[in-house]
C-alpha positions, 0 to 999 in steps of 0.5 A: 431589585438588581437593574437587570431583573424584570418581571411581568405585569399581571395582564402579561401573564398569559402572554409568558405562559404561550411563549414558554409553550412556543418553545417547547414545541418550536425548539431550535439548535442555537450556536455559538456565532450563529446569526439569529432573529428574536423579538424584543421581549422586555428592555431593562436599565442595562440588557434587553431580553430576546425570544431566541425561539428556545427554552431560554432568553437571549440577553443584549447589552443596550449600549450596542443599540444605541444609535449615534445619539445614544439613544435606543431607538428600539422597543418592545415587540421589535424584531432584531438580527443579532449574533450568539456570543456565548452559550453558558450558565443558563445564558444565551448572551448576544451581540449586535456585531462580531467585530468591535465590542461585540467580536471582542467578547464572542472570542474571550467567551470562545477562550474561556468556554474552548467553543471552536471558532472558524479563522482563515489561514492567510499566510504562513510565517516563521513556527506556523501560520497567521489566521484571520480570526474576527478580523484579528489576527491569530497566530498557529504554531506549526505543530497545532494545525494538523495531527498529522506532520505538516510537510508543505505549509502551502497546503493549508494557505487561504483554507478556513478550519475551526480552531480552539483559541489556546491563549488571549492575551492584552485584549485579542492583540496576542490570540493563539490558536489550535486546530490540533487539540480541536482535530483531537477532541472531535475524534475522540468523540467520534471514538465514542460514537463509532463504537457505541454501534459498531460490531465484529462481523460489520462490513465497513470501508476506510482508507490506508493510512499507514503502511507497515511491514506487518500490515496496513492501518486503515482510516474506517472513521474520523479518528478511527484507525484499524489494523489489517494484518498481512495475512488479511490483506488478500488471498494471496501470499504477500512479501510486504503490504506495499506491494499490493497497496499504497497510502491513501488507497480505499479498500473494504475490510469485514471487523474481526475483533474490536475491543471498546476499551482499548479502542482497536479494531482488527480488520479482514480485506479479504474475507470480504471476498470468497475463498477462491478455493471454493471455486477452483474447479469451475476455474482450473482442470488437469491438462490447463494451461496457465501463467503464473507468478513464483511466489516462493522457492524451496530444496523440492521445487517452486510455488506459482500463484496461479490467481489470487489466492490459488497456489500450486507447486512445480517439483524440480522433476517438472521444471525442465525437459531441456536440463537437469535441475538440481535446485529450483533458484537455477531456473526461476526465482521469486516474482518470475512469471512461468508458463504452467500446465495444471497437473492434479487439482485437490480442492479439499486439501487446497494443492494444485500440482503444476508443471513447467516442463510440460508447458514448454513441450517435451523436445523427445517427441518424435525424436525418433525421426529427428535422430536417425540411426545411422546418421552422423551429427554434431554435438557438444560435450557436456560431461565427462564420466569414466562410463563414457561422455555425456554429449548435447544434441541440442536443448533437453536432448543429451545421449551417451558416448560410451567409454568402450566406443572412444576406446577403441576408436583409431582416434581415441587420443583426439577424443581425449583430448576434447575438454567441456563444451567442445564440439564433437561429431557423433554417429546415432546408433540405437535411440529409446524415446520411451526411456529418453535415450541416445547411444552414440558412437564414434565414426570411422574417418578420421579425417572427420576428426579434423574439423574438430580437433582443438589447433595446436600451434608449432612447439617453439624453440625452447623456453625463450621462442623467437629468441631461443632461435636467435640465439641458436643461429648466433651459436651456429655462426660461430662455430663455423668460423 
């Protein structure tokens, strides 16, 4: 019969029979490194067997109990701390100490069996970074400490991870070790775990951890990344994800769609909130004033987010009283934020129409009063028509000099010469606010017309100015001589 074989005596037969129920009711998870206590159950020529408190025996070498005598000072019944070394084949197999004979072997097991093992990174070094493992030292190339690129080596420097140990060589003077193919193994685990109970409709919490510009991937469980597309990141119209979010940033997003084959998820941030059309009544009515943000122009006008999610339009024909406007980019463009008055809401076809001219205030009113009949002012040409001169009173406000009134003006030929943008005295002789209206006329006096007259300098000499006039006088002299 092998050394290591025992069995029981006859009277100890009942003795088996509690302890094989005892473990049957008191079971305990045991793992590799953990420290345990067990009674010495029986001591053979080479092993002592332990009571782990489990299913099955923990074996011992009994040369690491013996003492400085070489003697073993143990016996039968006596309680021990010893430490798991290894878990396999049916074998619990333990070890006085981690360190020597007994460190030696727990990490070839761990080698062998790819148990993780918990090192502390001690410092980093030429391709990675050196790892007190056992007190050994292990060496992690750069690329197997994370899954992710490591950026700054001083991050992971006096930390303690679990690795795999990748390679054991001459007796643990050459160990090397893993934490990426440890990292990877646990998240497909968790792969599986996750989406063995998750389902489309779940409301779950993550974290961004890339952002595209398509969307954002979002971190929802250890080695589970999902993708939110742009146009589920919110209510609002976005550009690029990063405008509204950054890495590392928390955000809840409901499961549309997840596929256990392929492992992906997509995932919703904003149908976790309601649809703010839903209550754009209870928000905004006809006649409100709000600020909003330009979020996109077109040939008709401009869109203005005025809250998120809500969109309205301002037509170019309410964008200003103050000017004519032709194209929408003449007066906003896109992230501008514009005073609006809220025109008509339709909640059922989701359009809200907007006004910027009417949220400035409209410079006719009691224009009447400001510009009397009769009165002379002073403006500035700001077209030219065969019809007549187009002339700014001031912002917004733009009456008609009639071709017929310069004609036959005494000082027409002045008139004319006047070119765009050149102040002009105007007399005001009819004003229709209704119709947004001014006829000008031109006033009598002449002299008036001074004051604005472009200044033209004295015509010189010829072509040669000062020195046609030398050369003049030079002529004179001789021919008087």
């Amino acid at each position: 019969m092998p050394d290591d074989v025992f069995e029981p005596e006859n009277n100890e037969e009942e003795n088996f029979a509690d302890l094989f129920e005892s473990y049957m009711t008191e079971q305990r998870d045991i793992q590799v490194g953990d420290k345990i206590k067990g009674e010495i159950i029986a001591v053979g020529d080479k092993n002592i067997f332990i009571n782990t408190g489990t299913k099955t025996d923990g074996v011992v070498e009994i040369s690491e109990l013996l003492d400085k005598n070489n003697e073993l000072s143990c016996k039968k019944g006596d309680v021990l701390e010893l430490y798991v070394v290894s878990i396999a084949d049916g074998e619990i197999r333990l070890s006085k100490s981690i360190s020597g004979a007994g460190g030696d072997r727990l990490l070839q097991d761990a080698f062998k069996n790819k148990i993780p093992v918990e090192g502390k990174v001690i410092e980093k070094c030429k391709g990675g970074f050196r790892v007190s493992l056992m007190k050994k030292i292990a060496f992690c190339p750069i690329s197997q400490m994370d899954t992710r690129y490591v950026e700054n080596q001083d991050e992971y420097v006096g930390a303690s991870f679990d690795f795999l140990i990748t390679k054991f060589e001459e007796r643990g003077k050459n160990i090397v070790v893993s934490r990426r193919d440890l990292l990877k193994r646990e998240q497909e685990a968790a792969k599986k775990e996750f989406f063995t109970r998750a389902k489309t409709g779940d409301i779950v919490d993550g974290t961004v951890s890339t952002i595209m510009p398509y969307g954002v991937f979002v971190q929802i469980f250890p080695g589970v990344e999902a993708l939110i597309h742009i146009s589920e990141l919110g209510w609002s119209r976005v550009g690029h994800p990063d405008e509204i979010i950054k890495i590392n940033d928390p955000i809840k997003a409901k499961i549309l769609d997840i596929n256990s084959e392929t492992f992906k998820i997509s995932l919703s941030a904003k149908q976790v909130t309601a649809d703010p059309w839903e209550t754009v009544h209870q928000n905004f009515k006809n006649g409100d004033k709000a600020t909003g943000r330009v979020t996109r122009c077109a040939d008709f006008g401009a869109f203005v987010e005025i809250a998120p999610g809500i969109e309205g339009l301002v037509h170019i024909s309410e964008m200003s009283y103050l000017k004519r406007v032709m194209r929408a980019e003449d007066v906003v463009s896109p992230r501008d934020v514009v005073a609006v008055t809220i025109k008509e809401v339709d909640p059922v076809n989701k359009r809200i129409s907007l006004s910027m001219k009417d949220a400035e205030g409209d410079p006719w009113i009691n224009i009447s009063q400001k510009y009397l009949v009769g009165k002379i002012y002073t403006g500035r040409i700001e077209k030219k028509e065969s019809f007549g001169y187009f002339i700014n009173l001031e912002s917004g406000i733009v009456g008609l000099l009639p071709k017929s009134k310069i004609n036959s003006a005494p000082n027409a030929s002045e008139i004319e010469k006047l070119k765009i943008d050149d102040p002009i005295a105007v007399k005001v002789e009819e004003v229709h606010a209704d119709q947004r209206k001014i006829t000008l006329g031109i006033e009598g006096d002449t002299d008036e017309w001074k004051k604005f007259t472009p200044k033209t300098e004295p015509s010189s000499t010829g072509s040669l100015g000062d020195l046609g006039k030398k050369l003049q006088s030079a002529l004179k002299a001789k021919d008087t001589k």
